[in-house]
N, C-alpha and C positions, 0 to 999 in steps of 0.2 A: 757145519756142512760135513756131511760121511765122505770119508775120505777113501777115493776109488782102490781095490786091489787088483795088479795084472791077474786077467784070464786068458789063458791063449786060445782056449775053445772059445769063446766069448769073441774076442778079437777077428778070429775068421772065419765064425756062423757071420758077424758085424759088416765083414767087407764084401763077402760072398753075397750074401742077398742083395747090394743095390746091384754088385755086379749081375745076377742071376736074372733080374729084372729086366735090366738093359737087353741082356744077351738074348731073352726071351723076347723083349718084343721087337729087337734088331731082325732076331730070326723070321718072327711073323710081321714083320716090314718087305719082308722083299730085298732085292738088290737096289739098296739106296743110293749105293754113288752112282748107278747106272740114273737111276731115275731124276737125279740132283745133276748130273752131268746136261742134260737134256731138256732141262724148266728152264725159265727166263727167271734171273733173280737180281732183285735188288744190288746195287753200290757196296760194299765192304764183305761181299759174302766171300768166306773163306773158300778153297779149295777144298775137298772130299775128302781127304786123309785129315785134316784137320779134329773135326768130326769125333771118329774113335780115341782120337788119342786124348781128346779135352774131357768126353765124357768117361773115360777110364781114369782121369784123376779125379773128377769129379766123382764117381760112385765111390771112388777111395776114401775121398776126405770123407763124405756123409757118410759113410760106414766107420769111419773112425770115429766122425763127431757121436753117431747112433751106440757107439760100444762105450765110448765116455759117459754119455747120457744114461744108460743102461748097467753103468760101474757105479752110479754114485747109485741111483736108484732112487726107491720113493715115491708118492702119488704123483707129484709134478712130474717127474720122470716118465712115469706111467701112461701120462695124458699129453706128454711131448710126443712119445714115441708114437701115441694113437693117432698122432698129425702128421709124424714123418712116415708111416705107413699110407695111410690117405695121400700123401704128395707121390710115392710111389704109384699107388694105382692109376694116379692123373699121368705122370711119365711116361708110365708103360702107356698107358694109350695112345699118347702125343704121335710118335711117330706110327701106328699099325692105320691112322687119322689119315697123317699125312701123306704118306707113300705107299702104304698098301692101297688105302682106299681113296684117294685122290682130293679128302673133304677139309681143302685147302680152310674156309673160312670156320667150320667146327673146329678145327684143328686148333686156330686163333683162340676160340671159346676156351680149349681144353688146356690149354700155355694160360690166358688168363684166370682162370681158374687155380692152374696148376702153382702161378707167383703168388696169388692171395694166400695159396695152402703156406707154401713154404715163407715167406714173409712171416706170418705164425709160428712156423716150425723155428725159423733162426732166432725169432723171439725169446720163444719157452726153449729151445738148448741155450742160448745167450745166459740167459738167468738163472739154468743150475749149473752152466761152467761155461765161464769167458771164451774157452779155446772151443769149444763144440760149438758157438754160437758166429764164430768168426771161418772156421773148418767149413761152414754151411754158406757163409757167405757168396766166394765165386761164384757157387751153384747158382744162387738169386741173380746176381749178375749178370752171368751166361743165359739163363733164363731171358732176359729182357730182351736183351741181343737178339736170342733166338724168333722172339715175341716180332721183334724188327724184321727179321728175316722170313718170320712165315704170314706176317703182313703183308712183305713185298711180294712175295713168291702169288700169294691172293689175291692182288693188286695182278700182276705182271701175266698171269697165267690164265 
């Protein structure tokens, strides 16, 4: 196995893009906690500050796992990161779906879509390093969660 070398340029082009992502389709979302304050949702939904602060460590860790991935390098690498950009594109649409455009049950489609991606993605990082493959983990996690939550909001709404 090539054995990763710190890059700090590398490190925070890594963290800045999931953030940039987010921030981008936060922005073309609309005011969400207005909108999330006002739905009828499901049993265990969290309060509204929740929210930013879970998806802010989440874009962290997959940008860390993404700059691990991208440090050791190589074809596998190459074709990890071609899935963890396609989970990105499915992200950013999820919420411009949900809150901007109101298409509560696409929205569903584009979360289930978006956990098949990344399921793949924690795979191929898992297999060229144990810590990028676990780093991505919560995200899937949270993922599912969210999958519940914009179920019910579908259901409910």
């Amino acid at each position: 196995m090539k054995v990763a070398v710190f890059n700090l340029k590398r490190l925070l082009i890594s963290l800045a893009i999931p953030l940039a992502v987010g921030g981008l389709s936060a922005l073309l979302s609309g005011n969400m906690s207005e909108k999330y304050a006002v739905m009828n949702r499901p049993p265990l939904s969290p309060p509204s500050w929740v929210f930013p602060v879970v998806w802010t460590a989440l874009f962290l860790m997959m940008g860390y796992a993404a700059y691990i991935v991208t440090s050791i390098g190589g074809t596998k690498a190459k074709e990890a990161m071609t899935v963890y950009y396609v989970q990105l594109f499915f992200n950013f649409l999820w919420s411009i779906l949900f809150f901007r455009a109101g298409l509560y049950l696409v929205a569903v489609f584009d979360l289930i879509i978006l956990i098949a991606v990344v399921t793949i993605m924690v795979i191929r990082f898992s297999r060229i390093d144990e810590k990028a493959g676990y780093l991505t983990l919560p995200y899937l996690i949270w993922l599912c969660f969210a999958l519940y939550l914009n179920i019910g909001v579908a259901a409910l709404n």
